[in-house]
C-alpha positions, 0 to 999 in steps of 0.5 A, a space after each residue: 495487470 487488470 487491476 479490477 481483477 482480485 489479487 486475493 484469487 492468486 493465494 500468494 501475494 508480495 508486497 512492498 511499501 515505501 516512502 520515508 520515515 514518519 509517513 507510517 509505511 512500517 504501520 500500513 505493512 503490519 495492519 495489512 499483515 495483520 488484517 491477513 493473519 488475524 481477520 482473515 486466517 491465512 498467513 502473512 509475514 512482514 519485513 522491514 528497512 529503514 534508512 540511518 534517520 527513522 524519522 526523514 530517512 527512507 524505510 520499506 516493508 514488505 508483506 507477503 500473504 498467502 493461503 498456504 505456507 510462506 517458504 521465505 520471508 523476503 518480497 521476491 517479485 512484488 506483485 504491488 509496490 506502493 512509493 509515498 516519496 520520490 527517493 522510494 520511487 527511486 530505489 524501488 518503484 523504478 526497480 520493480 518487474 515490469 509485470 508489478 502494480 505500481 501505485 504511486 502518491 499523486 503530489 510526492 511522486 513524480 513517475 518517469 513516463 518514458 520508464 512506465 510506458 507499458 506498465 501499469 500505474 496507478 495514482 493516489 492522492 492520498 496526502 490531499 485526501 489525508 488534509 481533507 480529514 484534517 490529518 495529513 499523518 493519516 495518508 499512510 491510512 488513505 494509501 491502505 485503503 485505496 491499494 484495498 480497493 483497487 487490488 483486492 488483496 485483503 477484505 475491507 472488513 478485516 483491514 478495518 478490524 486491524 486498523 481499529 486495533 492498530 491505531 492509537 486510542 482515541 483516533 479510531 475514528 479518524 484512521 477508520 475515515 481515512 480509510 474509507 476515503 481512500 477505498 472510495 476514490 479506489 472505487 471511483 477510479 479503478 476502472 479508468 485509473 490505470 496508465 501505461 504511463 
């Protein structure tokens, strides 16, 4: 996949998140889908899974956005999987298709090289950039805005209208940074920031 290239232009994307309970995935899936739904006016759907702890224990969402009707609620194919711990890389990272985007968080995943020669990886460090606002629990936030920047799959605008509504009041501001930061070092990677592994 050439990740310069708009996965906006395929009309139908699926997407999952992953990572662990109290890192905000379930957030990051319902401000993606809402950004698509609301700020855009195509469609989107969301499900979601979480492990026996909520808070610690695994948990996946998984967004689907399309510009016609969505015929089934569940992710089939991802065209992107993004993994915020090694467990989601685990279970779901190294299951995905060999085709899907693969982003991974720099400091908390370790990738299977051998697995991911040939597919295409990309590497965030959300949580380093998450510290740097002073907040680490904003790297859900980082992680939205960079798979913004690097695929494409909804406008930054609108992904910025859903967080501002989305986040508790008062922290507009700092979600609305984190994103940026996060579409930033997108921007500044994109073009190199890709590996077969």
């Amino acid at each position: 996949m050439d990740t310069t290239t708009s996965l906006r232009e395929k009309g139908f994307v699926q997407v999952v998140l992953s990572g662990f309970g109290g890192q905000g995935v379930i957030m990051a899936g319902e401000i993606l889908g809402r950004a698509v739904a609301v700020h855009e006016g195509r469609n989107a759907v969301m499900a979601q899974s979480y492990g026996p702890e909520s808070r610690g224990g695994a948990c996946k969402t998984e967004v689907i956005l399309a510009d016609g009707e969505i015929a089934y609620p569940r992710v089939v194919a991802p065209d992107v999987v993004v993994v915020l711990s090694q467990e989601a890389y685990r279970q779901v990272g190294l299951r995905r298709p060999p085709e899907s985007l693969l982003i991974a968080e720099e400091d908390l995943v370790k990738v299977d090289e051998e697995a991911e020669k040939g597919r295409t990886v990309l590497r965030v460090p959300a949580t380093r950039l998450a510290e740097q606002l002073g907040r680490r629990i904003v790297l859900n936030i980082v992680t939205l805005g960079y798979l913004c920047g690097v695929t494409g799959v909804a406008g930054p605008e609108a992904l910025k209208n859903s967080i501002a509504s989305s986040v508790p009041k008062g922290t507009e501001g700092l979600n609305l940074r984190a994103f940026d930061a996060g579409y930033a070092y997108a921007q500044g990677k994109s073009g190199n920031g890709g590996s077969g592994a």
